[in-house]
C-alpha positions as CSV (number, residue, x, y, z in Angstrom):
1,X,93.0,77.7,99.0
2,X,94.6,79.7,96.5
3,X,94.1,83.2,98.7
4,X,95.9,81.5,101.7
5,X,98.5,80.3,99.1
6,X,99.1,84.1,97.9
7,X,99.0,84.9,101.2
8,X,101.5,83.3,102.7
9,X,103.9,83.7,100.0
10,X,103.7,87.6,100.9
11,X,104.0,87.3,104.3
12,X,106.9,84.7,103.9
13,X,108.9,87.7,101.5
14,X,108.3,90.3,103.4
15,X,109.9,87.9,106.3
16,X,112.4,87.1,103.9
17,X,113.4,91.0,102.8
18,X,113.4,91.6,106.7
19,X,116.0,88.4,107.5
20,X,118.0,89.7,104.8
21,X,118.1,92.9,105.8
22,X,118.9,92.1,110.1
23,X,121.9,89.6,108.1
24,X,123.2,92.2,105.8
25,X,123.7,95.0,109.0
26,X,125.1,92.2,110.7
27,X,128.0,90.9,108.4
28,X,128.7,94.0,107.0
29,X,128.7,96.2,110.3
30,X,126.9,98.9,108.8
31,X,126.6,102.1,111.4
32,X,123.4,102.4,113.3
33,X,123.0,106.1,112.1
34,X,123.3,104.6,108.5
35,X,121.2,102.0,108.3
36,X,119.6,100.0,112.2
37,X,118.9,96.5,112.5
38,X,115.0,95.8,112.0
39,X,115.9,94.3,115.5
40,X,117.2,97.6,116.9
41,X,114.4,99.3,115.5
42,X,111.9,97.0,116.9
43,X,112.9,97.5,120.1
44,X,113.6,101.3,120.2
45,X,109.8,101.3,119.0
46,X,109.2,98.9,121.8
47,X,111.2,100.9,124.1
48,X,109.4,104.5,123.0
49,X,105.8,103.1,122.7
50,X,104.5,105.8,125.2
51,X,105.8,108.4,122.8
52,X,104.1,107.0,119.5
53,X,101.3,105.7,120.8
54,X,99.5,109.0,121.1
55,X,101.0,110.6,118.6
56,X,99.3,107.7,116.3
57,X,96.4,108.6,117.7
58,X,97.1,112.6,117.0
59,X,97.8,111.6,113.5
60,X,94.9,109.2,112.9
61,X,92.3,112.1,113.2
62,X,92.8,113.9,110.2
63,X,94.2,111.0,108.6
64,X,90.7,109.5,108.9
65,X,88.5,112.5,108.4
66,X,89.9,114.0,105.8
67,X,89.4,110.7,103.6
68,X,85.8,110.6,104.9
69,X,85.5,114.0,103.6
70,X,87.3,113.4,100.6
71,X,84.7,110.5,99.8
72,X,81.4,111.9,100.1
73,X,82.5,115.1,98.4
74,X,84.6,113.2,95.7
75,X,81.8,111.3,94.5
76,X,78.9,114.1,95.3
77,X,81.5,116.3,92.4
78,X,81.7,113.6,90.1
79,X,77.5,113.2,89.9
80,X,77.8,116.9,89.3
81,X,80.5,116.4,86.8
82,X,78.7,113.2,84.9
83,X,75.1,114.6,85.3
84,X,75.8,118.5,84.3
85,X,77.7,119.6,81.2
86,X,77.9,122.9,82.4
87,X,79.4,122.2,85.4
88,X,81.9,119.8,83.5
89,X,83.0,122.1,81.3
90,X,83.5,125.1,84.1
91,X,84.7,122.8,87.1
92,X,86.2,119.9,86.1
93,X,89.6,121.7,84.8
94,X,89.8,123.6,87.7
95,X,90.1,120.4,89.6
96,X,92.7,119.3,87.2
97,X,94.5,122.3,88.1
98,X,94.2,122.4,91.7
99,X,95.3,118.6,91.6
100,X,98.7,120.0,89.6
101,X,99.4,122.6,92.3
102,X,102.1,120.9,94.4
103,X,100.0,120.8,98.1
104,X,103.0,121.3,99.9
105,X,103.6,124.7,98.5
106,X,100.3,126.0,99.9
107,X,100.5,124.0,102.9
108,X,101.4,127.1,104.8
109,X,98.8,129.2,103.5
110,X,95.9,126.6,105.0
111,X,98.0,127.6,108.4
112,X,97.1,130.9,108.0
113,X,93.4,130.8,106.7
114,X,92.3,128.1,109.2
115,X,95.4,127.6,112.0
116,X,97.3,125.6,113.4
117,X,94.8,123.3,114.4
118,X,93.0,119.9,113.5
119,X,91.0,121.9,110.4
120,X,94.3,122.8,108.2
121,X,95.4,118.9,108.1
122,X,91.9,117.6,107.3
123,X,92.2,119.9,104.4
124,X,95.5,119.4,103.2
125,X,94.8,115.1,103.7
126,X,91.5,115.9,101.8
127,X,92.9,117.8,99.1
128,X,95.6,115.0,98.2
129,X,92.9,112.4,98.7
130,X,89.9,113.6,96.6
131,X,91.8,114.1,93.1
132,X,91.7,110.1,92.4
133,X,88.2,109.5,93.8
134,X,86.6,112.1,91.8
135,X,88.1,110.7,88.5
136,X,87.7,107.1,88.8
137,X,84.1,108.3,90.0
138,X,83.4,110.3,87.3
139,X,84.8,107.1,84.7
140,X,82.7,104.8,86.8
141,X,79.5,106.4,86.0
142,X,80.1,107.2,82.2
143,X,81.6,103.9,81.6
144,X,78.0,102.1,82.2
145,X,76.8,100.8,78.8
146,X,73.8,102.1,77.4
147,X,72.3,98.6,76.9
148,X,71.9,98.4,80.7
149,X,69.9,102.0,80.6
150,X,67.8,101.4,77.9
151,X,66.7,97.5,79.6
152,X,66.2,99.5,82.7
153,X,63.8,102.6,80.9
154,X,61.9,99.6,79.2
155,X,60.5,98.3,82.7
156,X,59.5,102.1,83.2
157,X,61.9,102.3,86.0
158,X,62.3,105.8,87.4
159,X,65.2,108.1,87.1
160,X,65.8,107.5,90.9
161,X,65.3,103.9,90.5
162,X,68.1,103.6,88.0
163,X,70.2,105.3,90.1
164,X,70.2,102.9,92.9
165,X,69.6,99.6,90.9
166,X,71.7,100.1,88.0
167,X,74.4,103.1,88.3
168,X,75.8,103.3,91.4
169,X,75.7,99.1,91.3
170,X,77.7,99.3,88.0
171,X,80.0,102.1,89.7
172,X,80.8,100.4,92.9
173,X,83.9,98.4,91.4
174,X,85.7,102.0,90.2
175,X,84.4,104.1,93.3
176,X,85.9,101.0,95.4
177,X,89.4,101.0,93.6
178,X,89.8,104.9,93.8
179,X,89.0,104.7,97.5
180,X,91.8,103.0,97.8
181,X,93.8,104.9,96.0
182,X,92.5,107.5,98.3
183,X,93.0,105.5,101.4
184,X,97.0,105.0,100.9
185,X,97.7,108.4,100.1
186,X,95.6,109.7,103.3
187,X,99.1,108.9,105.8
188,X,101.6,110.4,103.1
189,X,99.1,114.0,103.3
190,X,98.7,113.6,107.2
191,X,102.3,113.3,107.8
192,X,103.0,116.4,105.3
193,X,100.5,118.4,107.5
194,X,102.4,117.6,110.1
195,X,105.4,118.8,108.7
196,X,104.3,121.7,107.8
197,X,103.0,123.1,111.4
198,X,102.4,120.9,114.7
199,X,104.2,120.2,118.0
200,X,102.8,116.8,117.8
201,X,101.7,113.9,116.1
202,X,104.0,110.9,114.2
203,X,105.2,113.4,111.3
204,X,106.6,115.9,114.2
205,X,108.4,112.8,115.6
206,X,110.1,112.0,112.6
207,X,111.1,115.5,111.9
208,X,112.5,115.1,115.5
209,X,113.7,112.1,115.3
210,X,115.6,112.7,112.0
211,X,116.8,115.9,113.0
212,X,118.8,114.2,116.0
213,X,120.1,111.4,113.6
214,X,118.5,108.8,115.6
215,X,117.6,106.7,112.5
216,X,116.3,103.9,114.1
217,X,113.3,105.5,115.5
218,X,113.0,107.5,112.0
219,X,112.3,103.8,110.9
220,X,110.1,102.6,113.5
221,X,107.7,106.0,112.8
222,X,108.0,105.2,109.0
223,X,107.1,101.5,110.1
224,X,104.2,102.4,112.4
225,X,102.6,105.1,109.8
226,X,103.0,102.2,106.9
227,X,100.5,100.3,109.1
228,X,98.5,103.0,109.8
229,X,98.1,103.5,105.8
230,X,97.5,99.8,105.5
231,X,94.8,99.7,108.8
232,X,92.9,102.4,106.8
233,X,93.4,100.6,102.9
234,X,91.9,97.0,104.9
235,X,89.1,98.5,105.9
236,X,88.2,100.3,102.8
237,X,88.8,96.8,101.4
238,X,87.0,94.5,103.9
239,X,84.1,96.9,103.3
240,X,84.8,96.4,99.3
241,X,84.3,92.6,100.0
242,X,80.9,93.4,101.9
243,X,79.1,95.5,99.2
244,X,80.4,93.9,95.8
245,X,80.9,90.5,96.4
246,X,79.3,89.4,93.3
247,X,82.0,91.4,90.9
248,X,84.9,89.7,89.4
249,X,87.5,91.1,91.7
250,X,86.2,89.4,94.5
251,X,85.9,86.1,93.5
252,X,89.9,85.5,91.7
253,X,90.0,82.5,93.5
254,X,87.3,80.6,91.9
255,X,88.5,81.9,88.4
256,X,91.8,80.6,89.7
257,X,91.4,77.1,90.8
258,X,88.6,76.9,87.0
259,X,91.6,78.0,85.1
260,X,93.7,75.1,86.6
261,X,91.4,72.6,86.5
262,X,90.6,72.8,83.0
């Protein structure tokens, strides 16, 4: 009861914010080039569906891939990182600085190393994406207490066996929150890409859009890519639910309505 509860008091603010905003463009007059009605902005989206539409689609691709490639090779570098010394002490500040590099900067350069094509944008979405699931990775595997290793060598379980029973188990919660991390700052890199070089796809409507002051479908492509983000951050979470539903995270509810009956 309490989830439904929480729920509804976010939907019923963001409704709120949203009433507040169509009143204050109302009473105040406010130029549509300034600031549109959510109203206005609902219905030029309405109006220009055929437009976004594919270019959702266009900007999904690397969008999606480039997380899914940021995912297996996040976490396959932080086993390298947590199991290797050597490779710690040579890699892992080159990742650091790599992540400090500002990705926009070299955006151009991916253009000219792998064109204009789907590749550059999976890279540059990747690159932004990876940095947050390699570290919490790397602190979800050295943050498992050594208790839990040594009860799992004294049943002579093998090294592969601890791996899958008692690591990644243990690791799951972390890996799970930087995926998400990952997961909302896939749309910011694949609307950078975007940017940077393409004739298509949601970020080469807003550049078009805001170029020819038409602000109100600026706001519907920020509004449609917001939900793209969100799409992509529920799944990653309804697939959190599915493989760790016996963590604490997943059951706040229950801790809720204890805490209030006591």
């Amino acid at each position: 009861m309490g989830g439904w509860m929480r729920q509804l008091q976010t939907v019923a603010s963001l409704v709120g914010a949203v009433l507040a905003w169509e009143l204050a463009v109302r009473i105040f007059k406010t130029p549509e080039y300034i600031l549109p009605a959510p109203s206005k902005v609902l219905y030029d989206l309405f109006r220009n569906y055929a437009a976004v539409l594919p270019a959702s689609y266009y900007t999904m691709q690397p969008m999606v891939l480039g997380f899914l490639v940021a995912v297996v090779l996040g976490v396959l570098l932080a086993l390298l990182v947590v199991y290797s010394h050597l490779f710690e002490r040579i890699f892992y500040p080159l990742l650091v600085v790599l992540q400090i590099i500002p990705k926009i900067a070299i955006a151009p350069l991916f253009i000219i190393w792998v064109g204009f094509g789907l590749p550059s944008k999976v890279l540059l979405v990747f690159l932004l994406s990876f940095f947050p699931i390699v570290v919490n990775s790397i602190v979800a595997f050295k943050s498992i207490e050594s208790d839990v290793y040594d009860l799992a060598k004294s049943y002579r379980a093998s090294r592969l066996k601890i791996f899958w029973r008692v690591e990644l188990p243990s690791a799951l919660p972390s890996l799970f929150a930087g995926f998400k991390v990952a997961a909302a700052l896939s749309a910011t890199a694949a609307v950078v890409a975007e940017f940077v070089a393409s004739d298509n796809g949601l970020g080469y409507l807003l550049l078009n859009y805001n170029g020819n002051l038409n602000t109100s479908m600026t706001f519907a492509v920020i509004l449609v890519l917001s939900l793209l983000g969100l799409i992509l951050y529920g799944v990653v979470e309804l697939i959190e639910r599915w493989a760790i539903p016996w963590h604490v995270s997943q059951r706040r509810d229950d801790f809720t309505v204890g805490k209030s009956g006591v």
